[in-house]
N, C-alpha and C positions, 0 to 999 in steps of 0.2 A: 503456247501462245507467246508472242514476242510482246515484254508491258511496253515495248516504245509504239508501237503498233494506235493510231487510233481507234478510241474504244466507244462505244454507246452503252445506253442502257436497256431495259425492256420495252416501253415504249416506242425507242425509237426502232430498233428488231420488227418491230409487228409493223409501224408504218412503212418500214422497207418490205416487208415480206405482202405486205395488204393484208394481213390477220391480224385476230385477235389476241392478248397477250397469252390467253391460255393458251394459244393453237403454237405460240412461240417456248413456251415451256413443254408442252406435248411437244416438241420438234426438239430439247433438248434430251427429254425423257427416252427420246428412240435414238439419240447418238448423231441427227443430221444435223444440228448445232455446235460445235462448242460452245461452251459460258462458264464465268467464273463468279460466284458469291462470296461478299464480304464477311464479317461478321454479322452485320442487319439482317442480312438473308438479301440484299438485292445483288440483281441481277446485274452482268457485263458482259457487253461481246465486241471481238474485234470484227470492225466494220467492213474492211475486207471480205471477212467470211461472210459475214450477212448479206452482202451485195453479191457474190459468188453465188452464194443459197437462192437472192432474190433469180439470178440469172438463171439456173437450172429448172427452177420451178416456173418459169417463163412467166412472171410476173412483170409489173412495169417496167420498164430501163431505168437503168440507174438514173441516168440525167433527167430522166424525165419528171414534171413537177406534177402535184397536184393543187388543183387550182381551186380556189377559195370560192365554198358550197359543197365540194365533195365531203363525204365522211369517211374516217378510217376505221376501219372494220368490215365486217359480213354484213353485218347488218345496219343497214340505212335508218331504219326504225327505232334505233338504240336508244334509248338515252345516255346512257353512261358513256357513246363515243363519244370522243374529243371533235369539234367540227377540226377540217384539214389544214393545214398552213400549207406554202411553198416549204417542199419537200427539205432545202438546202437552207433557209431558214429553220423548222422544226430539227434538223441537225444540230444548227451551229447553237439554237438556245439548248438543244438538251449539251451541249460540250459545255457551254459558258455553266450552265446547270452542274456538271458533274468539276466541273473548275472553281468552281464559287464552295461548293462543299467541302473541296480536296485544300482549300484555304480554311475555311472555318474548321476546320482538322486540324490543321498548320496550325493557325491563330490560336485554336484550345490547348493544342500541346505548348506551344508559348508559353499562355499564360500559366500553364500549371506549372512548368519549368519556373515561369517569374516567382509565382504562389511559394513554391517552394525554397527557393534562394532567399523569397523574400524573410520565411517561416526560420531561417538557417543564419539571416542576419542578426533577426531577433535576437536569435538565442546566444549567439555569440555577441552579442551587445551586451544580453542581460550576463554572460557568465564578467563579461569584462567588466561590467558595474559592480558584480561580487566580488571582482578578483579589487578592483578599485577603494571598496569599502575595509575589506582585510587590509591591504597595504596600509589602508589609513589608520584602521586600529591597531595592526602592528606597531608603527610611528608611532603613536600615540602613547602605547603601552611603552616602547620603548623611552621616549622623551619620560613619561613618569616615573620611569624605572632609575632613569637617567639623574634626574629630580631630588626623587625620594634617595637615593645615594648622596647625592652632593649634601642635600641636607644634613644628611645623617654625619657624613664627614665632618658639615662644619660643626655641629651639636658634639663631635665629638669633641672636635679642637678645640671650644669652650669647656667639655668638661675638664681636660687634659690642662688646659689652662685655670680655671678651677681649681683642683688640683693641687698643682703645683702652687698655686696663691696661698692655699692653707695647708700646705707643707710649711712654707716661707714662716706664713703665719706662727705655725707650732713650735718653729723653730726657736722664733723671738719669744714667746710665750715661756721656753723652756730656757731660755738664758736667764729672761726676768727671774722666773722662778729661780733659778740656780743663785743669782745676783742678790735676790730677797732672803734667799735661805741664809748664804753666805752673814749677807746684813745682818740679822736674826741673830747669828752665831755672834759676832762682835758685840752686838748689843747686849747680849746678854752676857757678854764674859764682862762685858764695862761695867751692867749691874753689879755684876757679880763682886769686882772688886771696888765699886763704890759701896757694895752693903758692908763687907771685909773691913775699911777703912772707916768706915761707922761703927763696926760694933768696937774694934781696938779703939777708938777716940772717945766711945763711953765707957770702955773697961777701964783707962787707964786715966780717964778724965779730960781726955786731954781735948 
């Protein structure tokens, strides 16, 4: 079957044919139809063929309409028939019909395509907000890191400086001392010959 070919459904098969939809299925089942089923299980045929079909079976002319009060089917008595439209109208709503689904098909694969990019933005949002958080705590870490060195630096320089104050310090400390000691020594050699010259000035009286 050629898909550019226009197509009908089972319904409208049977109102071209003036049967009922079984008698259009029994017509597939023997091979005088062709039809092609979807996934659902419904029914499609090219309308060529069915009008070819109607004309062998000497059923109504194609152009011919049926006029609003007949019924389609065997049986007049039915309930279940549909009462009849013009023939080229009940066509063109079952096309608009099989046109209107062939869009909400469209329209669903759309939205799941949208659903889905949309589901793909998220998530590359949310990894970029993680990725955004690490960067930040990296910085962070780093700036403290950055911090707690300089600190450390300058705590050093004070100690270093420190230090060297009471180096300075010990230095002078250790003159004094040397200076005092020295002192000490004079002093006591001064005693020494001051007691010398006291005891000669009482030995001798003088």
């Amino acid at each position: 079957m050629d898909p550019r070919e226009e197509r009908i459904g089972l319904y409208g098969a049977a109102a071209i044919l003036d049967v009922g939809a079984e008698e259009v299925i029994r017509l597939v089942e023997q091979g005088s139809l062709r039809s092609e089923r979807d996934e659902e299980g419904v029914y499609s045929f090219v309308l060529s063929e069915v009008l070819e079909l109607a004309r062998e079976r000497g059923t109504r002319d194609a152009g011919e309409e049926i006029f609003e009060g007949e019924v389609i089917g065997e049986d007049s008595h039915s309930s279940s028939r549909l009462p009849a439209v013009p023939f080229e109208r009940y066509e063109r709503l079952l096309q608009q019909g099989q046109d209107f689904k062939t869009r909400l098909e469209e329209r669903t694969r759309q939205m799941e395509e949208i659903r889905k990019e949309r589901d793909a933005a998220r998530l590359e949002i949310d990894r970029l907000w993680e990725e955004i958080e690490r960067l930040r705590l990296s910085e962070f870490q780093r700036e403290l890191q950055e911090k707690t060195i300089s600190t450390l630096e300058e705590e050093k320089k004070k100690l270093e400086e420190e230090r060297e104050r009471l180096i300075q310090e010990r230095m002078k400390l250790l003159e004094e001392k040397s200076q005092l000691a020295e002192e000490r020594t004079r002093l006591e050699a001064e005693i020494k010959v001051l007691k010398n010259r006291s005891f000669w000035s009482r030995l001798f009286g003088g």
